[in-house]
N, C-alpha and C positions, 0 to 999 in steps of 0.2 A: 650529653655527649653522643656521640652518631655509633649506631651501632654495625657499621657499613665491613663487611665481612673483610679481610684481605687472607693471602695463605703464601706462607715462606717460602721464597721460590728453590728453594734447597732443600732436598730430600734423600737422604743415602739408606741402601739398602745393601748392605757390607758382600762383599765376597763371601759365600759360605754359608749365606742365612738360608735356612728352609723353612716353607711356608709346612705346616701342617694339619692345617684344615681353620678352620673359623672357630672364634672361641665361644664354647659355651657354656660358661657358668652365667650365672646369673647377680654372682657375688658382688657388693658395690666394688667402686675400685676410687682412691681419692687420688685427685691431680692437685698441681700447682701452677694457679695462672701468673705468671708475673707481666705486673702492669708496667706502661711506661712512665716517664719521671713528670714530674709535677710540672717540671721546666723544662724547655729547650733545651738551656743550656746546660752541657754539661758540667759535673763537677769538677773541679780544679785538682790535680794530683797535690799531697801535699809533698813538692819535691824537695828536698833537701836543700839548706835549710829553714824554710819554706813551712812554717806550724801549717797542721790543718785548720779550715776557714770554721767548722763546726766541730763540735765534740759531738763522740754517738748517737746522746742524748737528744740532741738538737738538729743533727743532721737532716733527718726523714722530713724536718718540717719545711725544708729548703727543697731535697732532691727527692722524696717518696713518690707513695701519689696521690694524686689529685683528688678530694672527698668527692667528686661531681663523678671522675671513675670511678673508683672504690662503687657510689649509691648506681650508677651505671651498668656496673657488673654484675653485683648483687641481684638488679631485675634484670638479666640474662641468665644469671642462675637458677632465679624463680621461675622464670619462662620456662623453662625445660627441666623443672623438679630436682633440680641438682639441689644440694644440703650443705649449706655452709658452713663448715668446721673450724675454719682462724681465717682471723686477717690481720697480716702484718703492715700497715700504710706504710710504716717506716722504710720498711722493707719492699714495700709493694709485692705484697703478696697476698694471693686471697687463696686461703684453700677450699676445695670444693669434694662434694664425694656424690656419685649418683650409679646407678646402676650402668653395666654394659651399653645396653638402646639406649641412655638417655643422653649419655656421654657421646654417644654415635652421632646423634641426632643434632646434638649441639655443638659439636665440631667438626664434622661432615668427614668422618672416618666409618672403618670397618675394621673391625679388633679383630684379631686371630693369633693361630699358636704356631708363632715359632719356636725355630732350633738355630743355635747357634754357639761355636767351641763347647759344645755339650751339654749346653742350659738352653733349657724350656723355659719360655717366658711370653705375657701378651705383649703386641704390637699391633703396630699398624703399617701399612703397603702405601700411605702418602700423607705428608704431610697434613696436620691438621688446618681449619681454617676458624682463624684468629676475630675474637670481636676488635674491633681498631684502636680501644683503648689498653689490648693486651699486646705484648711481643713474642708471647711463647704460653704454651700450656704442655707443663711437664709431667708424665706421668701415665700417659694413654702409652707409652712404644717403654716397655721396661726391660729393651736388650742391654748388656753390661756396656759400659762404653766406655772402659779404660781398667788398662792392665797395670801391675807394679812393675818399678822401673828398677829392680833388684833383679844381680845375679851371682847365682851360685855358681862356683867352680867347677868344671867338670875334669880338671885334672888339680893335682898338687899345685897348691900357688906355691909361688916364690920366694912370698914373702909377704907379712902381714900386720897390718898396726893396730892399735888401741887406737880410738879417739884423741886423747890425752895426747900420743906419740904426736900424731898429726896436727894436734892442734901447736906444738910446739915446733914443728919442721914449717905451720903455715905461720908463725911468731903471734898467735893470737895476746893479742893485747894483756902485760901482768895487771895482779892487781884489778883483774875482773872475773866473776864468775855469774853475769846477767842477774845479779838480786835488784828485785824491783822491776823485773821485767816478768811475759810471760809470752811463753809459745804455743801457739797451736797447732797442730796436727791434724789433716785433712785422712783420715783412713775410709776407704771403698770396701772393708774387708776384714774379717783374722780378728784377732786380737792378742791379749797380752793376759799371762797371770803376775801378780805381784810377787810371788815370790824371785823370779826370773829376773826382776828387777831389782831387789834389795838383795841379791847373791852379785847380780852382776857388780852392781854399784859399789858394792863394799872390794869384789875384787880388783879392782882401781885403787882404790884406797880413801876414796869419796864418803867419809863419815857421816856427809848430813849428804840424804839423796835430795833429788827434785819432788818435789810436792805435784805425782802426777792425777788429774782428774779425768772421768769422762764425759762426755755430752754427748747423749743420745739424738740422736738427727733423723726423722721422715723414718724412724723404727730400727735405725740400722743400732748395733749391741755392739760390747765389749762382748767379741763369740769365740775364744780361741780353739786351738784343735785342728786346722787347715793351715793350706799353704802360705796365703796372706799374714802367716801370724808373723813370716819374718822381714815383713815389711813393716809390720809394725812395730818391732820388739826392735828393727833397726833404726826407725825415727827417732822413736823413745831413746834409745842409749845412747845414738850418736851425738842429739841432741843435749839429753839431761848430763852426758858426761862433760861435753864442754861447755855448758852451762846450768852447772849444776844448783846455781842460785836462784835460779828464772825457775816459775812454778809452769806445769807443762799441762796443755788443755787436751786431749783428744777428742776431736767430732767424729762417731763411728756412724756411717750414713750406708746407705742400700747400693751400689756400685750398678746405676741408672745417672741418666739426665738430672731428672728430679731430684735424686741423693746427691748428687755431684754439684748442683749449684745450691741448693740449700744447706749445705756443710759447709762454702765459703762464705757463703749471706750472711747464714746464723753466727761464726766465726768472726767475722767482719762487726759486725755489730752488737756483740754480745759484752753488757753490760756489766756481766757480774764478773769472767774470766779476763775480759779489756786485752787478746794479745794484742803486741807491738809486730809480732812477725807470723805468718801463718806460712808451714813446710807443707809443700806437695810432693809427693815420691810415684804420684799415678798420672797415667794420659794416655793419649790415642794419637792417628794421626790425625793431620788439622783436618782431611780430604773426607773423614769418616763422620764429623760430624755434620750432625743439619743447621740450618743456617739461626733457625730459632732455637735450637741449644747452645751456639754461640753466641747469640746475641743476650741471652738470658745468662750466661756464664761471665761473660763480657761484663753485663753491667753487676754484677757482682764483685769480682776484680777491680772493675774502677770506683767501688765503694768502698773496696778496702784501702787502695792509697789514698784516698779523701780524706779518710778519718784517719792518713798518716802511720797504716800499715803495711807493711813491706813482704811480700809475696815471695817466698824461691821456690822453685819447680823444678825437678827434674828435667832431662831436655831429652830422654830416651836412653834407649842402649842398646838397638838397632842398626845404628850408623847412618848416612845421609839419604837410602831410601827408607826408614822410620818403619822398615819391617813390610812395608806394604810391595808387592811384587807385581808393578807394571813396567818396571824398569826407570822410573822417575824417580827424583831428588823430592824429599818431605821432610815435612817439619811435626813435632810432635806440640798437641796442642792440651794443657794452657799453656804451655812455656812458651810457646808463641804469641804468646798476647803482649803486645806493648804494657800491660801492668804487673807484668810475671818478671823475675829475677831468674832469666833461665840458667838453669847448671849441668853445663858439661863434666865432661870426665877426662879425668888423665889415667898412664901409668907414672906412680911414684916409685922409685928407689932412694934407698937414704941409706947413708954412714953416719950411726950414730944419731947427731940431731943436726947431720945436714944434709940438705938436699943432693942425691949425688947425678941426679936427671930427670928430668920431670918431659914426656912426651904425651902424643895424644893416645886416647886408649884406641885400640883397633886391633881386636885380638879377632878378628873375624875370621881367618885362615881355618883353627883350630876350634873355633865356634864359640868362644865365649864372648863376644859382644864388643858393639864398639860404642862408642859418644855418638848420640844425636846430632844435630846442626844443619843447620844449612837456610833458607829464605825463607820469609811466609808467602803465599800463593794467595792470604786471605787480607792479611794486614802492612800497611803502607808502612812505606822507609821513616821510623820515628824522628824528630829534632835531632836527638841529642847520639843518631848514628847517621849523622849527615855525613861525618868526617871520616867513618871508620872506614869504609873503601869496601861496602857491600855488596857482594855482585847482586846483577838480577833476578829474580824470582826464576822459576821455572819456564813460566809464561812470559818470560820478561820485561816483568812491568819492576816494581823499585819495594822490594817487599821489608819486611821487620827482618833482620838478621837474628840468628841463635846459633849461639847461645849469650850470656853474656859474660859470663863470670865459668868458671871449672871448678874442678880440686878433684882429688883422688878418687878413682872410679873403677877401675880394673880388678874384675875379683880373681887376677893372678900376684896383685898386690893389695888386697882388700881388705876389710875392716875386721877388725878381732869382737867379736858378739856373742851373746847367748840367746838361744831360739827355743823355748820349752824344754828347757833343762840340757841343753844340747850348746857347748860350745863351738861355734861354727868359724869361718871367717867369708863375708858375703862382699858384694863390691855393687855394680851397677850407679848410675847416676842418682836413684832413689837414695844415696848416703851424703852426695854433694847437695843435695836441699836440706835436711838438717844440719851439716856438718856448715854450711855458711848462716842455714836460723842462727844457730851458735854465738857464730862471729855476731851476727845485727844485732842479738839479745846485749850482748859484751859491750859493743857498742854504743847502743843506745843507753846503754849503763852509763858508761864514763862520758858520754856526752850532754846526758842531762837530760835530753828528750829524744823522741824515735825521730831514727833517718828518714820514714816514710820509704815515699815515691824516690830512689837512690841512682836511679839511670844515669838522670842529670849530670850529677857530681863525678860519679866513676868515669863516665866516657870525658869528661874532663879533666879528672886527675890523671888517669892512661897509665900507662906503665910505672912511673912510681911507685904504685902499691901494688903491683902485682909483677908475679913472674913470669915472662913472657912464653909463651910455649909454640915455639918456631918448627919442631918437629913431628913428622907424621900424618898422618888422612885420615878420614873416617871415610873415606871410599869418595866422593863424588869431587871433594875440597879438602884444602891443603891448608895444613899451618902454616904459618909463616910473620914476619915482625906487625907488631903490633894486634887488633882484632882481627879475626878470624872465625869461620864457621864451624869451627871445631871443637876450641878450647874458649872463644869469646875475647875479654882480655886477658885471660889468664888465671893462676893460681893466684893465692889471697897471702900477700903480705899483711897481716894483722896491722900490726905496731903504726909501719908507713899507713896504712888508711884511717888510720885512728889519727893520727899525725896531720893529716891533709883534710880528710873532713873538719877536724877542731881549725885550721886554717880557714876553711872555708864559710865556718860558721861565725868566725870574728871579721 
C-alpha cells in the first residue's frame, strides 16, 4: 500500500489553551493509529428489526483492516523506530510507542506543553500527517476533550425522584428488569467505591444488585476521590437501578481523544462483557473537535450499531449554544453522530405516579442549565429524520437534528443518588443516557434480541410511545408538536414502545 502522506484539514486549538513552551522530556509516549476499513463499504447499521450481518467475533474479518495495512504500517513504524505494543486488526488498531523526536519525525508534528481549564498536558499546534493507510493517530495532542453532562443544584430543587419513581412515571415496561442483557459505561474520569453502591441499592429496595465490573482502557482506573466520581456513581445507579438485572460494564479510559475512542472500540467489541447498549454522560462541542478525532470516533460508533449495539449520549446541558460563546447555535458531539441516541432533558413534575407536566429544561436565568439540541454543522440530515421538519444547520446546509429522545434532566427536579457516602440529588442530561440504557436493556429483554441501530423505528413510531413535549426553549429553538431541537420526540412511554417495536418486529 502507498505510503503517500495526507493531513486532516481540521485542526482546533480551543479558546483558552496556552502554549507553554516545547516539551521536554524525553519519556516515550504510546499513540493509537486507527487504520481504515478493509472495505469501502461501509458496514450496515443493524437497525431494528434488522439482526446484525456479523457477530463480534467475525465482524473485523469483514470491516477491520486490511493485512496489506496492518504489514504497511508496521514498516512505517520500523522506519522511524517506533515499538510496537498491540494490534487490534479487528479493530483496526495498531498501537505504537516511540520517543518524543521519533514521533515528531514521523508525523510531522512539534509537541509542547500546554495549559488548558487548569491541566498541563503534551500537544501539538497542528494537525498530525497521516500515512494513507491510517485516518487518525491518537495520542500525540492529550488536551481533555470532553466534560460530564451532570449538574448539581445550586439552589433547593423542587423536587426530586428515585430512578424507580421515574422509571414508573416513564411506564417502563413490567415484568422486566434487563436479565440477560448487559450495559456499558463509557467513564472519562472519577470513579466509584462499592460500598456506595450496595447501601444505595439496598436503599430502593433492590435485594439482588447489578453485577458491576471494570475495564480498564489505554490506563484509565477505577480512581475515586474527585469530581467525576458523580458522574459515575450516577450512570451506575440510574442505570443498575432500573435495570437491575442487566450486568453493568464500566470502561474507565484517560479523558483524551485516544481514551475516548478506545473506550467505545474496546466496548463495542468486547467479547467477554458483549453489552447490548453502551451510556455516554461526556462530550464536547462538535466545532471543538478535529476532524481526525471525529472520524476515528465515527468509525467506532458505527461499529457499534453493526454488531447491533445501541449507543445513548447525553446531548449537553448548556442549551443551544453547547456552552461555547461566539454567539452561534452548537451541537454537542457524539450525541451528534447519526449512531448516537441523543438525550435531551426535561423538567418533570408529577402527582404521585402521574405525570402532572413535563417541559423543556432551561433553567438558564438562575444558571442551572439547560437541554442541548439544535443541528449538526458536521453531519447530514439522516433518512429516517427526513420527516421530522429540521431546520437548517447554522451554515445552512440540512444537518443531523438533536436530540432524539429526552427524559428528566433538570437538577431542580433531579435524581435522588448517592456520591461517596453523600446523598445528593444531581440532574443534567448525563442521567437521561442511563435512564433510557435502562429502558433498551428492558427492552431487548422482552424482545428477545437487541434493538441495535433504533432511529429507524422511533422516528416511525412518533408520538405513540412518547410524550410529546410542546413547551419551552433551550434558547436558540422552540418546542413544539411533534420532533424538535429540544426535547427530540419526547419522553419515553415504556410499555407503548415495547408495544410497537414487538409490532414492528412481526
Amino acid at each position: 500500500m502507498s505510503q503517500t502522506a495526507q493531513r486532516s484539514p481540521h485542526w482546533t486549538t480551543p479558546k483558552g489553551m496556552k502554549y507553554l513552551g516545547p516539551h521536554d522530556s524525553t519519556d516515550p509516549i504510546d499513540v493509537t493509529v486507527v487504520l481504515r476499513r478493509r472495505s469501502s463499504t461501509m458496514p450496515t447499521p443493524a437497525e431494528w428489526p434488522k439482526a446484525p450481518m456479523y457477530p463480534r467475533g467475525e465482524f473485523g474479518n469483514y470491516y477491520g483492516a486490511n493485512p496489506s495495512d496492518v504489514e504497511s504500517l508496521q514498516g512505517f513504524a520500523k522506519k522511524h523506530g517506533l515499538n510496537e505494543t498491540g494490534c487490534d486488526a479487528h479493530r483496526r488498531v495498531l498501537h505504537l510507542r516511540g520517543t518524543p523526536s521519533q514521533l515528531e519525525q514521523a508525523f510531522g508534528v512539534t509537541l509542547g506543553k500546554y495549559q488548558f481549564n487548569g491541566c498541563t498536558f503534551v500537544g501539538c499546534g497542528h494537525a498530525p500527517t497521516l500515512p494513507s493507510e491510517a485516518i487518525a493517530v491518537l495520542g500525540l495532542d492529550r488536551r481533555p476533550v470532553a466534560t460530564p453532562q451532570f449538574r448539581k443544584p445550586r439552589a433547593q430543587p423542587n423536587t426530586s425522584y428515585t430512578p424507580l419513581q421515574l422509571g414508573q412515571l416513564y411506564n417502563y415496561p413490567s415484568g422486566t428488569d434487563g436479565t440477560g442483557q448487559s450495559i456499558g459505561i463509557i467513564e472519562l474520569g472519577g470513579g466509584y467505591n462499592s460500598s456506595d453502591l450496595t447501601q444505595y441499592f439496598s436503599s430502593l429496595g433492590i435485594t439482588t444488585p447489578p453485577k458491576v465490573v471494570d475495564v480498564s482502557v489505554a490506563g484509565g482506573t477505577n480512581t475515586p476521590g474527585g469530581d467525576a466520581d458523580a458522574e459515575v456513581l450516577l450512570d451506575i445507579e440510574v442505570s443498575g437501578a432500573l435495570a437491575p438485572g442487566a450486568a453493568i460494564a464500566v470502561y474507565f479510559a484517560p479523558n483524551t481523544d485516544q481514551g475516548f475512542y478506545e473506550a467505545i472500540s474496546q466496548a463495542a467489541h468486547d467479547t467477554t462483557n458483549k453489552p447490548s447498549v453502551i451510556s455516554i454522560s461526556w462530550g464536547g462541542p462538535e466545532s471543538s473537535w478535529a476532524s481526525q478525532s471525529l472520524a476515528a470516533m465515527e468509525s467506532a460508533l458505527q461499529d457499534a450499531v453493526a454488531l447491533g449495539v445501541t449507543v445513548t449520549v447525553a446531548a449537553g446541558d448548556n442549551g443551544s449554544t453547547d456552552g461555547v460563546t461566539d454567539g452561534q447555535s452548537h451541537v454537542d458531539f457524539p450525541a451528534s453522530s447519526p449512531y448516537s441516541l441523543a438525550c435531551g432533558g426535561t423538567t418533570l413534575t408529577s402527582s404521585g405516579q402521574t405525570i402532572q407536566s413535563e417541559v423543556v429544561w432551561n433553567e438558564s436565568a438562575s444558571n442551572e442549565g439547560a437541554t442541548g439540541g439544535g443541528v449538526s454543522a458536521t453531519y447530514s440530515l439522516p433518512s429516517w429524520q427526513q420527516n421530522a421538519k429540521v431546520p437548517t444547520s447554522p451554515s445552512g446546509s440540512a444537518g443531523r437534528g438533536v436530540p432524539d429522545v429526552s427524559g428528566n434532566a433538570d437538577p431542580m427536579t433531579g435524581y435522588q443518588v448517592l456520591i461517596d457516602g453523600q446523598s445528593q440529588v444531581i440532574g443534567g442530561t448525563s442521567a437521561v443516557a442511563p435512564l433510557w440504557a435502562a429502558l433498551i436493556a428492558r427492552l431487548n429483554q422482552k424482545l428477545g434480541k437487541p434493538v441495535g441501530d433504533v432511529h429507524a423505528a422511533i422516528y416511525q413510531i412518533g408520538e405513540s410511545a412518547f410524550r410529546d413535549i410542546t413547551q419551552g426553549n433551550n434558547g436558540a429553538y422552540q418546542a413544539g408538536a411533534g420532533w424538535d431541537a429540544c426535547t427530540g420526540l419526547g419522553s419515553p412511554n415504556g410499555q407503548a414502545l415495547l408495544t410497537a417495536l414487538t409490532t414492528q418486529q412481526s
